[in-house]
N, C-alpha and C positions, 0 to 999 in steps of 0.2 A: 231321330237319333237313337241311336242303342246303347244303352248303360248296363251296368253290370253292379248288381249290390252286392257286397261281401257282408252281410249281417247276422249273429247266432241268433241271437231272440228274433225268432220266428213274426212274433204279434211285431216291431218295428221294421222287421224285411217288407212283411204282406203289406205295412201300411203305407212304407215307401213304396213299392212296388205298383199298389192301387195308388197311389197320389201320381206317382209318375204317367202309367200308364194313359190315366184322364186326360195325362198335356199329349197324348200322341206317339210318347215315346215308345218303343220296343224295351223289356227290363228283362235280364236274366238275374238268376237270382242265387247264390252263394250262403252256405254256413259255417263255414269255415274255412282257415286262411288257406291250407295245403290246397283243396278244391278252389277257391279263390284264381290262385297264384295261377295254378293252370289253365283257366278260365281265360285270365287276363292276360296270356301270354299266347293262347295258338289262336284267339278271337279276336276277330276287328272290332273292337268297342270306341266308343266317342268320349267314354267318360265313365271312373271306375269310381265308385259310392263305398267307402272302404271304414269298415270298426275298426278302433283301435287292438279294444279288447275281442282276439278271436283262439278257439280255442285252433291245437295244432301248431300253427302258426300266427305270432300276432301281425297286427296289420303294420309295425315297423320295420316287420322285415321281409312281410308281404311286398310292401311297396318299394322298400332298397335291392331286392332283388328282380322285380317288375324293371327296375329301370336297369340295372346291374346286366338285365338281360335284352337291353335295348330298345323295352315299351316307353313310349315317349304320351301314351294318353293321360291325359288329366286325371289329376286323383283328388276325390274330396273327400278328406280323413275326419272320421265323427268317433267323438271317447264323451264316455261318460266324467271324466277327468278334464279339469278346465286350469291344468296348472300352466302357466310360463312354457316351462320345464317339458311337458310333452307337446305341448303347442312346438317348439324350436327339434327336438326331436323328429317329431314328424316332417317336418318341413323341410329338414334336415336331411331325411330320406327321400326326399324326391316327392312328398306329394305338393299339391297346386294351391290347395287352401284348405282350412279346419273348422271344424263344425261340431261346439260341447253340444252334448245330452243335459235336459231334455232342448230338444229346439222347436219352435214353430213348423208347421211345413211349409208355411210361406217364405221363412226366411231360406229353407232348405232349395224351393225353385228358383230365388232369387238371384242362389248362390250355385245352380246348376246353369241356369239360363247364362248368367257373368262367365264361368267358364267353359261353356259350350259354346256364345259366341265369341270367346279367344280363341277358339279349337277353329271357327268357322273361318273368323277372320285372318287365320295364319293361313287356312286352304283357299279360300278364295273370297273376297268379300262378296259377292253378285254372280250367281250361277245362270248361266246365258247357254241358249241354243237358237241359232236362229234369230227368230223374233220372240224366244222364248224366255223370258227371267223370272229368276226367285234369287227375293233377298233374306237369306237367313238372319238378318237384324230384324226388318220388321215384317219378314213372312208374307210380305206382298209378291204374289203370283201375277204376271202381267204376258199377254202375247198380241204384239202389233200396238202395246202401249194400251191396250183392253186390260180392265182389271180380270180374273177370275178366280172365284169365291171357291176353296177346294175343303172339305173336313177335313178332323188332323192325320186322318190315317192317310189319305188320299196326298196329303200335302208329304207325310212322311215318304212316302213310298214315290211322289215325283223329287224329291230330293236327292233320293238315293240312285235315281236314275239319272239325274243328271251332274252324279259327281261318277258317276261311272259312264261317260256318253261312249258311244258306239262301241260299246262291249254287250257283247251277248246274255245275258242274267238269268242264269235256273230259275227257277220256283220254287228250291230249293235255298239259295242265295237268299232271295227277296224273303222267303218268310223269316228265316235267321236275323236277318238285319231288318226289318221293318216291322216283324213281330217279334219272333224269341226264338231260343231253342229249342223251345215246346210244340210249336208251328206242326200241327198236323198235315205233313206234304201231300196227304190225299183228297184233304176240302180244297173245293172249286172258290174260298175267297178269293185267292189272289188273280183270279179270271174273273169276279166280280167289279172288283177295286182297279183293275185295271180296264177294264172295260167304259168305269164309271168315269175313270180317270181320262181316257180316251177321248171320252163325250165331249169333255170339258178343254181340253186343250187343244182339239185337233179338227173339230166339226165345224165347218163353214170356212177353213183354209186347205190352199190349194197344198200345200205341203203338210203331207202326216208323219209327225214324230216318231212316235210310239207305235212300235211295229209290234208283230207275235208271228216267233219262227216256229212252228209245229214240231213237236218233236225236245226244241233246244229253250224256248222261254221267252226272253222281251227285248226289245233292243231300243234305244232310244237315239234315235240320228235322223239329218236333215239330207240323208242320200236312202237313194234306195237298198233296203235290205237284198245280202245275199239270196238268191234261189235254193 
């Protein structure tokens, strides 16, 4: 999944950013709310990680203009503030749930995992191709009712192929959403991890998913790719 932290203090971005990153996820990462907002608005994000307190713009009007402008992704609003009063505010503005400072980070995945599988479960609850499923509740990878065992990068990056099926995907695309913004489009990972990824889902059946168009990047369907 791809999150988006809007955090000033630096030292709580990096720490969210490295806790997330461990579960798999791709993180961009935000200092302020102006930068934020636009972040949140031309980017396909799964889930926006949003301060209250940001300098520019705060994350109240961050988030009532995120939605004001049609973004319908989940918002988890964190304030060093644990009053009533900005709890209802916030919520008020369109975020999805609230999260005082200081917090655990356990409670913080708790409460990302809860609204990322709402976000799943409204797209689809069991992503299918073929003989091929993943269920983003419990992350079980299955093809012809075989289980298989995928790391979280590998699992991240067949997710995303199979909520985009038979569409074409850059390597451009894929590092954006499966890594981040930062994604160096000239390293050969994403011909590693796909390749790995390959191994795993498609070797010893007669039908191959996961195609590579030379030129245009990955396609993931039970017909034959274009020429």
């Amino acid at each position: 999944m791809k999150i988006l932290v809007v955090e000033d203090e630096e030292r709580v971005a990096h720490f969210i950013q490295k806790g997330l990153k461990e579960e798999g996820h791709a993180v961009d990462v935000s200092y302020d709310g102006e930068d934020g907002e636009f972040l949140g608005s031309v980017n396909d994000y799964d889930l926006i990680i949003l301060d209250l307190m940001l300098p520019k713009k705060n994350g109240i009007v961050v988030c009532r203009e995120l939605r004001a402008g049609g973004v319908s992704t989940p918002v988890l609003m964190l304030t060093a503030r644990d009053s009533v009063e900005d709890k209802v505010r916030g919520l008020d503005a369109g975020a999805d749930d609230y999260l005082p400072k200081p917090f655990a980070f356990e409670e913080l995945l708790a409460r990302v995992r809860a609204l990322l599988r709402r976000q799943s479960d409204n797209k689809s609850p069991v992503l299918s191709m073929a003989d091929l499923s993943l269920d983003p509740i419990s992350r079980r990878v299955t093809r012809n009712d075989n289980p298989i065992r995928l790391t979280t990068k590998e699992y991240a990056l067949l997710e995303y192929l199979l909520r985009n099926p038979n569409k074409v995907l850059s390597r451009t695309l894929i590092g954006e959403h499966v890594w981040d913004m930062n994604f160096d489009p000239e390293s050969n990972v994403i011909d590693v991890y796909v390749s790995h990824l390959r191994s795993k889902i498609d070797k010893g059946h007669e039908i191959s998913l996961l195609h590579t168009l030379r030129g245009q990047g990955y396609l993931l369907s039970d017909n034959s790719p274009p020429t």
